[in-house]
TIRO-2110 file (N, C-alpha, C; in Angstrom, 1 decimal):
// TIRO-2110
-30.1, -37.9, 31.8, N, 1, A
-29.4, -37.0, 30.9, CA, 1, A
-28.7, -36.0, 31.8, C, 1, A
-27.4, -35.9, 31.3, N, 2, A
-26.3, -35.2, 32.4, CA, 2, A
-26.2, -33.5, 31.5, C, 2, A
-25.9, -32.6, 31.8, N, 3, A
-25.5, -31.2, 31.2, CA, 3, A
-24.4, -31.2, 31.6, C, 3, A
-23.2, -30.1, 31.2, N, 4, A
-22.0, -29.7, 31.4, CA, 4, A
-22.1, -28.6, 30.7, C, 4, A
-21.6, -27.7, 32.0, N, 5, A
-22.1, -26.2, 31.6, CA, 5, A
-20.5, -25.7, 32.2, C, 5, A
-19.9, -24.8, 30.7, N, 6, A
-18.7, -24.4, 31.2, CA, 6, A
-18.5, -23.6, 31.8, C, 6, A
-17.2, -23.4, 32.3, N, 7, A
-17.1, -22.4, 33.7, CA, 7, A
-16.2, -21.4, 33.0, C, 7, A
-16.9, -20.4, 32.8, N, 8, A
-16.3, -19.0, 32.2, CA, 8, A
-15.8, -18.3, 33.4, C, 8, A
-14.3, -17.4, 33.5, N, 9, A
-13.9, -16.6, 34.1, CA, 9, A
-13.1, -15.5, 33.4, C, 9, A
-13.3, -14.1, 33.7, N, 10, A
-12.6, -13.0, 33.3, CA, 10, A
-11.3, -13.0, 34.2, C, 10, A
-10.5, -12.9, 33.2, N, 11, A
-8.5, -12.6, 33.5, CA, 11, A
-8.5, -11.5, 33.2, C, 11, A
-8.3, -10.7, 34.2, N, 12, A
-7.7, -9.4, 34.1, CA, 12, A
-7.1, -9.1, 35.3, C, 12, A
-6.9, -7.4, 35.0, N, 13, A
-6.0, -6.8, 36.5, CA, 13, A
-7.0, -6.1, 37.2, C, 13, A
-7.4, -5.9, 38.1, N, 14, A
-7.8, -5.4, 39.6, CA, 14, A
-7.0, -4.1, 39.5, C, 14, A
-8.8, -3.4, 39.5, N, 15, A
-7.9, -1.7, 38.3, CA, 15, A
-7.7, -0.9, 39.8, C, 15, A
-7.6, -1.3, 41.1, N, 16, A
-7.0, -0.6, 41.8, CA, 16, A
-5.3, -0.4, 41.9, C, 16, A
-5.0, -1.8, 41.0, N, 17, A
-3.9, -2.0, 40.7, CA, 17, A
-3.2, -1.8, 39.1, C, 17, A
-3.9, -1.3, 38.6, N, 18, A
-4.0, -1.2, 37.0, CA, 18, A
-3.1, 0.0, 37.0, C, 18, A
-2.1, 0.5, 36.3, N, 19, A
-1.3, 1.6, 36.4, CA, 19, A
-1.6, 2.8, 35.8, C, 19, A
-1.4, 3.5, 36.3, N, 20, A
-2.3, 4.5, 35.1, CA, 20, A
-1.2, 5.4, 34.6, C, 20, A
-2.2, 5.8, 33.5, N, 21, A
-0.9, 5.8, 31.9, CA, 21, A
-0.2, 7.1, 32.6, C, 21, A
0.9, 6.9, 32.1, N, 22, A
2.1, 8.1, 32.4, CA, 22, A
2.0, 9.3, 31.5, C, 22, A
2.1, 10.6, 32.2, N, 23, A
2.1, 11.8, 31.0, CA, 23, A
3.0, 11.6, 30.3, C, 23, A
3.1, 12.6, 28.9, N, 24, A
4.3, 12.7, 28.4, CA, 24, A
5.6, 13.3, 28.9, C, 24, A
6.6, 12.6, 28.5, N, 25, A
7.6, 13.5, 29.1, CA, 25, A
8.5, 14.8, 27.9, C, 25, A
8.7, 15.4, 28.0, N, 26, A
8.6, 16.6, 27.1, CA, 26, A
10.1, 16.5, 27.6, C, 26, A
10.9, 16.7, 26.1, N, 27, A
12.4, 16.4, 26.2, CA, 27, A
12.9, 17.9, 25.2, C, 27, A
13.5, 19.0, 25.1, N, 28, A
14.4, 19.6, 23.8, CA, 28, A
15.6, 19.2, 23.9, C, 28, A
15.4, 18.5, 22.5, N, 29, A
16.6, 18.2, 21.8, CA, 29, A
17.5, 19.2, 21.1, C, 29, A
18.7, 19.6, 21.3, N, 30, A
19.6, 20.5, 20.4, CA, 30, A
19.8, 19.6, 19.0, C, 30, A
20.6, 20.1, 18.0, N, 31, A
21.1, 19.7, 16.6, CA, 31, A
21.6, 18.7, 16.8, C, 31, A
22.2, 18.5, 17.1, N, 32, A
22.9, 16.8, 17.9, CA, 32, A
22.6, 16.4, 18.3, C, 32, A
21.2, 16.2, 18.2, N, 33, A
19.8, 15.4, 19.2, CA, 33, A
20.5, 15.0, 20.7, C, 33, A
21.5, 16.1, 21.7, N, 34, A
21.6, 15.9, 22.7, CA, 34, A
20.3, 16.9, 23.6, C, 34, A
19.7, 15.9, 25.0, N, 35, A
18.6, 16.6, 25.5, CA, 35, A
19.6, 17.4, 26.3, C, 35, A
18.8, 19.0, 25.9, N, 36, A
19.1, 20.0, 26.9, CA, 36, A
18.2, 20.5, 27.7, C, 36, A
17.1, 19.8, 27.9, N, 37, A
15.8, 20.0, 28.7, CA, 37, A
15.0, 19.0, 28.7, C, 37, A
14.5, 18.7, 29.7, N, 38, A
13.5, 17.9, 29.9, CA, 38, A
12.3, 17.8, 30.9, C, 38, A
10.9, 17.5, 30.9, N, 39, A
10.2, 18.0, 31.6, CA, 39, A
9.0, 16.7, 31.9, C, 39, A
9.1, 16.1, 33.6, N, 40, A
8.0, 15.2, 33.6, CA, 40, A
7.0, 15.8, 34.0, C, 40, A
5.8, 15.9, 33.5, N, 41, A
4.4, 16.5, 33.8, CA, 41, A
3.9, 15.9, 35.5, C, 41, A
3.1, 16.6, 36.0, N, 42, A
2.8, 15.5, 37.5, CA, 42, A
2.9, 16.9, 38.8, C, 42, A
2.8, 16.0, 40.1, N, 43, A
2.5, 16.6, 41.3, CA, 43, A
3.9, 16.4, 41.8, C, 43, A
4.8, 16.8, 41.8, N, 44, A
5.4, 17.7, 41.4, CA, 44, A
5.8, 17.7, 39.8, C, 44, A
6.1, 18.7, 39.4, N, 45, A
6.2, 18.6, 38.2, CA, 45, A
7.8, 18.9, 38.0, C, 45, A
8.1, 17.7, 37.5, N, 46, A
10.1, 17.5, 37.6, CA, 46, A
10.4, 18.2, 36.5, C, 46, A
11.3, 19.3, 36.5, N, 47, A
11.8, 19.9, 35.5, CA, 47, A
13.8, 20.1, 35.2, C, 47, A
14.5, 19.9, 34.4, N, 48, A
16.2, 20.1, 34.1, CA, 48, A
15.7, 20.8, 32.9, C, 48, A
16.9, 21.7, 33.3, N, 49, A
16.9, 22.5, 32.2, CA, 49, A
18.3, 22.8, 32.1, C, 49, A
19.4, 22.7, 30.7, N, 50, A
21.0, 22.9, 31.3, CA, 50, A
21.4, 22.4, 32.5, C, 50, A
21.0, 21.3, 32.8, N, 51, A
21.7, 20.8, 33.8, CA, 51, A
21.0, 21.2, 35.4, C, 51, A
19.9, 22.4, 35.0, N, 52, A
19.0, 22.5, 36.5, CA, 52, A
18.2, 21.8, 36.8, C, 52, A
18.1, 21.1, 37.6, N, 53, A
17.3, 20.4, 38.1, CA, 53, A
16.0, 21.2, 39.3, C, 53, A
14.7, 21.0, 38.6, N, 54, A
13.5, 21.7, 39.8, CA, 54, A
13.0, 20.6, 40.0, C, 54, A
12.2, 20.8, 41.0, N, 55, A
11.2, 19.8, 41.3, CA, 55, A
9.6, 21.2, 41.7, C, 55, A
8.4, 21.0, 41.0, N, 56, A
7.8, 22.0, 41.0, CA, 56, A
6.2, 21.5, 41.3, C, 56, A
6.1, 22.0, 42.9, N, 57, A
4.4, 22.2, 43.2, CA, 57, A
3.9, 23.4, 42.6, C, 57, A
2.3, 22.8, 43.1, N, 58, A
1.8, 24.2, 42.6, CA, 58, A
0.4, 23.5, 42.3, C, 58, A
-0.3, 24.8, 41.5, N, 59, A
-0.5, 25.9, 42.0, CA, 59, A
-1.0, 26.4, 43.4, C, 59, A
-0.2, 27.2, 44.2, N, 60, A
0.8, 27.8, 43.3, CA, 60, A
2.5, 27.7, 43.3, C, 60, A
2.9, 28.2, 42.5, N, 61, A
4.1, 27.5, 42.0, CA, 61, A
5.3, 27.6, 43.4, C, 61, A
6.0, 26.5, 43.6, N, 62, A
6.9, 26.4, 44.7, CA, 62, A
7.8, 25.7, 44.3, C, 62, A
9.4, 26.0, 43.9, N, 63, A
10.4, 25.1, 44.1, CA, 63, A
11.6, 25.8, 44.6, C, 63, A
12.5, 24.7, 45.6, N, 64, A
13.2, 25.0, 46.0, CA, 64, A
14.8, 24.9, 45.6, C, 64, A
15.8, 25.4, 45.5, N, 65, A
17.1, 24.9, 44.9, CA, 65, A
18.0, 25.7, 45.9, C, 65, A
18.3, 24.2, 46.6, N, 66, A
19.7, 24.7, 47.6, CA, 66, A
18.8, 26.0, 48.7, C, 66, A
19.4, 27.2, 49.0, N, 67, A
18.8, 27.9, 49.5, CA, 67, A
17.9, 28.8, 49.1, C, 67, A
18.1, 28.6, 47.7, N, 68, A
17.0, 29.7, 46.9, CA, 68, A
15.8, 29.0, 47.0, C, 68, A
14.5, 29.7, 47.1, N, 69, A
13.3, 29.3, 47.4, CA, 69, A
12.5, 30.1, 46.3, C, 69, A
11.8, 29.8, 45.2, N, 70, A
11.3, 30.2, 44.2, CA, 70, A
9.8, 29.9, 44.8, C, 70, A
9.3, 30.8, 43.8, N, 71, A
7.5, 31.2, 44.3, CA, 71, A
6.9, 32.0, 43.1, C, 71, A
5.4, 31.6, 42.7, N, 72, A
4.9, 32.2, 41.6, CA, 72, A
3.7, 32.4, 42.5, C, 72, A
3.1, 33.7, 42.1, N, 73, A
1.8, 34.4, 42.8, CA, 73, A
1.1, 34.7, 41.6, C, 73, A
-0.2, 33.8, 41.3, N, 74, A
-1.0, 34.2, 40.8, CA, 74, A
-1.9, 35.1, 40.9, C, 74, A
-2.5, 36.2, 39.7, N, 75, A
-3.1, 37.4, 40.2, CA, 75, A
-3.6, 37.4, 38.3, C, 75, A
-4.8, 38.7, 38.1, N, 76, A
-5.2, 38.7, 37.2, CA, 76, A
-4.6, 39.2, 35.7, C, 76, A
-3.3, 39.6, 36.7, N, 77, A
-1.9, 40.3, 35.3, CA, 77, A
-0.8, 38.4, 35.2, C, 77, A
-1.4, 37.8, 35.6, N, 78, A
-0.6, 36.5, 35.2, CA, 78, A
0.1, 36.1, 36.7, C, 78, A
1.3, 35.1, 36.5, N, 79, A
1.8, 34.7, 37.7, CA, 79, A
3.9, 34.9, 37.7, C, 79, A
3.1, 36.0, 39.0, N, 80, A
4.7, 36.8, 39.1, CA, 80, A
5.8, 35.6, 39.7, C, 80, A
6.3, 35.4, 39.3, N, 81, A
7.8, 34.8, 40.1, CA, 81, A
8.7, 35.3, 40.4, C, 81, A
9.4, 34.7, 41.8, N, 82, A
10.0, 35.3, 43.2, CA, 82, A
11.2, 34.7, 43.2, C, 82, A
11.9, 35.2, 43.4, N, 83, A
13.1, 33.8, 43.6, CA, 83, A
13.6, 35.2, 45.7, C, 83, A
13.5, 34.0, 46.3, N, 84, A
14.2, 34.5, 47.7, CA, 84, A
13.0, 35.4, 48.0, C, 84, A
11.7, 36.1, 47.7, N, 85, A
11.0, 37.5, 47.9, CA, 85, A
11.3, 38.3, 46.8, C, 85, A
11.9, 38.2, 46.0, N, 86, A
12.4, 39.4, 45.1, CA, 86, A
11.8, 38.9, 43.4, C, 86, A
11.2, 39.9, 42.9, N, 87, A
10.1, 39.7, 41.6, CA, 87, A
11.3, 39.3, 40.6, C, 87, A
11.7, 38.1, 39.5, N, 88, A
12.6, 38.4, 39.1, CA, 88, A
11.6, 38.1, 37.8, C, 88, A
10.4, 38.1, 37.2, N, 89, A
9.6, 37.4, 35.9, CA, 89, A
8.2, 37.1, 36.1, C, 89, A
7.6, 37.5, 35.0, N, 90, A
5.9, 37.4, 35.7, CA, 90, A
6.0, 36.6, 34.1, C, 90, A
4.9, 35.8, 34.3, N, 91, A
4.1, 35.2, 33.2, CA, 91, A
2.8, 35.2, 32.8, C, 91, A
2.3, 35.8, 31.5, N, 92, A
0.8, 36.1, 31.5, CA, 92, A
0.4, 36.2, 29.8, C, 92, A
-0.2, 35.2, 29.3, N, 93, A
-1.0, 35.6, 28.1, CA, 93, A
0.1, 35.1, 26.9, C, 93, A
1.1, 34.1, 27.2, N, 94, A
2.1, 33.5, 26.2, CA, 94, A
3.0, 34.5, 26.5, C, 94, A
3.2, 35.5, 27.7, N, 95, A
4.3, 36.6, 27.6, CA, 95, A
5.1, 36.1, 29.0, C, 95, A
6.6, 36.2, 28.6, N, 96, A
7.9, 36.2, 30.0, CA, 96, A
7.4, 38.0, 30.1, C, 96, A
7.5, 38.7, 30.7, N, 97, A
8.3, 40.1, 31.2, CA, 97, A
9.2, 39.9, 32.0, C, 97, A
10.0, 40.4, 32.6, N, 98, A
11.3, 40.8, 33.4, CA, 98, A
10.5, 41.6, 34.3, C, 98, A
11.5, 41.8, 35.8, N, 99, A
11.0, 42.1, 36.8, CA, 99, A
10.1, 44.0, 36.5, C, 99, A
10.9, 44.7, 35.3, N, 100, A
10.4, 45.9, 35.4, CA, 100, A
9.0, 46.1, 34.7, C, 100, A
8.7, 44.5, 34.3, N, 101, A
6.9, 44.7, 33.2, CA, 101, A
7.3, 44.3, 32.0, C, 101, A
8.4, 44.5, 31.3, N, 102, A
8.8, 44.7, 30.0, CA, 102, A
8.9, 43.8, 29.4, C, 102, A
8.4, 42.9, 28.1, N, 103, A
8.2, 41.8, 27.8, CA, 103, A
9.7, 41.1, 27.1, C, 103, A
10.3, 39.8, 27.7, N, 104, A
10.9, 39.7, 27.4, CA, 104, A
10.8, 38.7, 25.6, C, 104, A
9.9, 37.8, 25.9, N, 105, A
9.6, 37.1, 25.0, CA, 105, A
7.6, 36.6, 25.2, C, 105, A
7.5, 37.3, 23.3, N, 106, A
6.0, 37.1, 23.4, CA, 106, A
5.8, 35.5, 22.5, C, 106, A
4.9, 34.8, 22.3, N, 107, A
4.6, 33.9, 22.0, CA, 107, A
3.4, 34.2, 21.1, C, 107, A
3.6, 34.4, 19.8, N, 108, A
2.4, 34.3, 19.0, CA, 108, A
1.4, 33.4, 18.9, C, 108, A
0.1, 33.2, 18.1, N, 109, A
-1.1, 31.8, 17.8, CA, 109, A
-0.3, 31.1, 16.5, C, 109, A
0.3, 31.8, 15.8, N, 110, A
1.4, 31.5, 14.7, CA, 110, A
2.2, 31.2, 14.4, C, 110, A
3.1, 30.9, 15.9, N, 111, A
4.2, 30.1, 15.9, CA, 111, A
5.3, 31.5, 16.1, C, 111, A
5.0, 32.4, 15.4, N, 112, A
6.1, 33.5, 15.7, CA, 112, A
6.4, 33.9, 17.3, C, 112, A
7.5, 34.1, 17.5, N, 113, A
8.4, 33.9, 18.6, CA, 113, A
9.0, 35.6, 18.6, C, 113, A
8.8, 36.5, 19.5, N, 114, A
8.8, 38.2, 19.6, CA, 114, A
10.0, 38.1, 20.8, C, 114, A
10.7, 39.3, 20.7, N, 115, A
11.6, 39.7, 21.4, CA, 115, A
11.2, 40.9, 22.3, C, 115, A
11.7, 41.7, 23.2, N, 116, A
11.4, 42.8, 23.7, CA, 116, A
11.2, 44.0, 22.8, C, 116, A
11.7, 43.9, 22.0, N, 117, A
11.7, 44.8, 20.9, CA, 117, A
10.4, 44.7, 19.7, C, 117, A
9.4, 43.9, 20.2, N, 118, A
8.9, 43.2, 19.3, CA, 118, A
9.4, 42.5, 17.9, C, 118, A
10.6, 42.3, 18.1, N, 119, A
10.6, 41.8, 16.5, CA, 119, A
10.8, 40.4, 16.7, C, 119, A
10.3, 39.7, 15.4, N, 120, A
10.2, 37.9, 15.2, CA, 120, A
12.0, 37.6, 15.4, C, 120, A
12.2, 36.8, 16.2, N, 121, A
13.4, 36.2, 16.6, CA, 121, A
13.6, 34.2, 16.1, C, 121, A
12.2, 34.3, 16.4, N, 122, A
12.0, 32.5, 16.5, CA, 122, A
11.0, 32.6, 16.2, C, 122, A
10.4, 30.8, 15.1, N, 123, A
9.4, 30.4, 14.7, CA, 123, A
9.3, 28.9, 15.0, C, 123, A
8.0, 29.0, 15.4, N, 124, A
7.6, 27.5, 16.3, CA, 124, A
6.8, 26.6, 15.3, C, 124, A
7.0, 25.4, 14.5, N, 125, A
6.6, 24.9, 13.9, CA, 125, A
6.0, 23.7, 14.5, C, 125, A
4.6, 23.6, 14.7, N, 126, A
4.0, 22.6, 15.1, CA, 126, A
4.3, 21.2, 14.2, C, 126, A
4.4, 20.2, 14.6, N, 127, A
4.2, 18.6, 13.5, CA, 127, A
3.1, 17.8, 14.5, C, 127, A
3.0, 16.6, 14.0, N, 128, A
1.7, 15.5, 14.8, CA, 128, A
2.3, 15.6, 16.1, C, 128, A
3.5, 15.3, 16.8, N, 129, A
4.1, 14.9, 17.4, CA, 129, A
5.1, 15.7, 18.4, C, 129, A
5.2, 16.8, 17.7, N, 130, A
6.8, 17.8, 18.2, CA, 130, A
6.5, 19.0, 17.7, C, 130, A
7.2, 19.8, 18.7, N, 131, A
7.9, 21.3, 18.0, CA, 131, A
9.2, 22.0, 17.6, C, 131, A
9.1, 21.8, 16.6, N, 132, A
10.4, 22.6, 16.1, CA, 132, A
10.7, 24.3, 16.1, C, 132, A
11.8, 24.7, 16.6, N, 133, A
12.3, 26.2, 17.3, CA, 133, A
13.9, 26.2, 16.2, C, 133, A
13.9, 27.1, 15.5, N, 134, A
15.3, 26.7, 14.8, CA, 134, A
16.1, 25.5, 15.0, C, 134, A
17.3, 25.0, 15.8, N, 135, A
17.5, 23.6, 15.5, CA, 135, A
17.2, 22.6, 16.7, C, 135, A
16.1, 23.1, 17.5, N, 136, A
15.8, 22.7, 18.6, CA, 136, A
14.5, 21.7, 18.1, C, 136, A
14.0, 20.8, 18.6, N, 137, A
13.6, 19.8, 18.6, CA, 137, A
12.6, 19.7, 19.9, C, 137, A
11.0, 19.9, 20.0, N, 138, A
10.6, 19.9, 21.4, CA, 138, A
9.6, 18.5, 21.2, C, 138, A
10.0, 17.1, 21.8, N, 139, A
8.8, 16.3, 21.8, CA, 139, A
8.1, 16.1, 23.4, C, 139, A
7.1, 15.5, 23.2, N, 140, A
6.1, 15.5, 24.2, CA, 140, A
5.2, 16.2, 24.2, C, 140, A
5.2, 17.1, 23.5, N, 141, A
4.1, 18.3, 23.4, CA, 141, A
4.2, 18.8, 22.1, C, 141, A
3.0, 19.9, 21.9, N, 142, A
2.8, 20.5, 20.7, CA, 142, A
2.0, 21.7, 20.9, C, 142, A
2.5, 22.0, 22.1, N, 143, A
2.0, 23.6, 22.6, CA, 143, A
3.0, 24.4, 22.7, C, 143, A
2.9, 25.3, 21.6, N, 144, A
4.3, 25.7, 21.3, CA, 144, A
4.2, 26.9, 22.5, C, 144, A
3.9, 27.4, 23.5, N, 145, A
4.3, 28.6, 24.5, CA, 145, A
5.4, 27.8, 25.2, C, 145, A
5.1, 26.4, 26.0, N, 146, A
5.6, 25.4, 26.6, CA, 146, A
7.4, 25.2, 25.6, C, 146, A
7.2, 24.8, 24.7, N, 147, A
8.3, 24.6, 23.5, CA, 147, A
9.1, 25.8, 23.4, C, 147, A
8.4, 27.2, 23.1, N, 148, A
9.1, 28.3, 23.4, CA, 148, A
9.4, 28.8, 24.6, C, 148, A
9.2, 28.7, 25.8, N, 149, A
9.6, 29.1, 27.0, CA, 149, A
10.7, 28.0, 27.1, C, 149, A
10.9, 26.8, 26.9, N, 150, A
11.7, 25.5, 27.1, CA, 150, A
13.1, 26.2, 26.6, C, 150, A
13.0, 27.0, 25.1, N, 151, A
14.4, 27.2, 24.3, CA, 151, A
14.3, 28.8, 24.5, C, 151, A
13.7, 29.5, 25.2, N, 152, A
14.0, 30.5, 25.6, CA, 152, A
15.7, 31.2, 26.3, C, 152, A
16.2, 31.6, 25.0, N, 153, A
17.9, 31.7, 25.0, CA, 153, A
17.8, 33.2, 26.5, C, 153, A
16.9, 33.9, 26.1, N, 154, A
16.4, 35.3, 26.8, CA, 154, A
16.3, 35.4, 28.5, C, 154, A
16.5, 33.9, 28.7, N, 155, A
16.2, 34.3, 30.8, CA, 155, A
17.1, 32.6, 31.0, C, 155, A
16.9, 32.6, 32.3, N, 156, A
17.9, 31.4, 32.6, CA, 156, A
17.2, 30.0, 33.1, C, 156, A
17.7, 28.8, 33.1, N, 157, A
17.2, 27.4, 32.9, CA, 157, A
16.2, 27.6, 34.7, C, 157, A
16.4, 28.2, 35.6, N, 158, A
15.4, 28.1, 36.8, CA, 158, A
13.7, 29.1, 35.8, C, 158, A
13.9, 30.0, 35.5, N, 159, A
12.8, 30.8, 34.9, CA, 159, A
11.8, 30.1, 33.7, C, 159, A
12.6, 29.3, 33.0, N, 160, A
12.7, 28.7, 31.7, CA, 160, A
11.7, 26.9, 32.2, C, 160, A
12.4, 26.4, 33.6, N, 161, A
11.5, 25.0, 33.7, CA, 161, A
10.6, 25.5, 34.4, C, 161, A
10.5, 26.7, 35.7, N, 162, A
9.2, 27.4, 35.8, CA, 162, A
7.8, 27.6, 35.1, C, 162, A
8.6, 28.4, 33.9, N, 163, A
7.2, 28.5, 33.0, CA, 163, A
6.4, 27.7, 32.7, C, 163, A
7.5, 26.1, 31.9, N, 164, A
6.8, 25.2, 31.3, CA, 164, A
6.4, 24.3, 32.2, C, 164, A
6.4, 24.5, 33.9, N, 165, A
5.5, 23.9, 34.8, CA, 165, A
4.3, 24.3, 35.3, C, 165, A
4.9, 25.8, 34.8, N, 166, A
3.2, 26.8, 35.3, CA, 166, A
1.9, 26.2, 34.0, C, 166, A
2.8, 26.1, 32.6, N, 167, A
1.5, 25.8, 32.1, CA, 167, A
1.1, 24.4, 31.7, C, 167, A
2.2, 23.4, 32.5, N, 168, A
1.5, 21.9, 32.6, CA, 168, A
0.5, 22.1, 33.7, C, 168, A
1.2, 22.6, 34.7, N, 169, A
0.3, 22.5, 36.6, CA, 169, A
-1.4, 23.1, 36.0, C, 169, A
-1.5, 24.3, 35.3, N, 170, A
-2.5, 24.3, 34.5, CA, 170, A
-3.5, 23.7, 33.7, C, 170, A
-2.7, 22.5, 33.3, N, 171, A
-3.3, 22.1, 32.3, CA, 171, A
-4.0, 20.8, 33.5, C, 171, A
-3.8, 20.9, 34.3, N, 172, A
-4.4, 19.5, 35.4, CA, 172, A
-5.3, 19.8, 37.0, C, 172, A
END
């Protein structure tokens, strides 16, 4: 009496080689679903904003553009940013301030969007998938400080992919 015993083998990939899943990439769309920002999560963390392009280590925060050399110094009042040595924006608690302390844009739990003046300017509407900022469009995310710092009209596209790299490099 003969047996015949089959020969079972596992097909797979060799998980040293297995890829591992990519973050999201976090894009704002304007009204004419043209991207005016976009942000890949990671070591460095690639950020365009209007056409700027950062590339951002960290923590703590380092990027460089052309001769300007940007730097964020974390401390227990949040993380000041430097452009060249010189304080040009600190970030702390869903708040921009400007170099003199003074808040430029606060970030409510409710989606409301504060100006220096305290008054509501913008409202962040969370969905499954995205955030919506008046006719702005933020996918990849649903952390609306990230989404509001992104469409932040209030400071410029180097200050603006900073923030929303300070609080991905955080989140890792």
């Amino acid at each position: 009496m003969s047996f015949v015993l089959p020969v079972v083998g596992c097909q797979g990939t060799d998980s040293s080689k297995a890829a591992a899943p990519k973050p999201n990439v976090i894009e704002v769309l304007d009204g004419s679903k043209a991207v005016i920002a976009r942000v890949a999560p990671g070591h460095p963390c690639r950020a365009t904003v209007d056409g700027v392009e950062l590339l951002v280590g960290g923590p703590p925060l380092v990027a460089q553009i052309g001769t300007d050399k940007w730097t964020g110094e974390d401390a227990e009042n949040g993380t000041t940013l430097r452009k060249n040595g010189q304080i040009v924006a600190r970030i702390h608690a869903k708040q921009l301030f400007d170099p003199n302390g003074i808040p430029i844009l606060r970030v409510l739990d409710n989606g409301d969007i504060a100006d220096k003046a305290n008054a509501v300017v913008r409202k962040a509407v969370t969905a499954v998938d995205h955030v919506t900022i008046d006719t702005f469009t933020v996918t990849g995310t649903t952390d609306i400080a990230i989404a509001a710092m992104l469409t932040a009209r209030e400071t410029v596209p180097e200050i603006r992919a900073l923030a929303a790299c300070h609080y991905l490099l955080e989140q890792h």
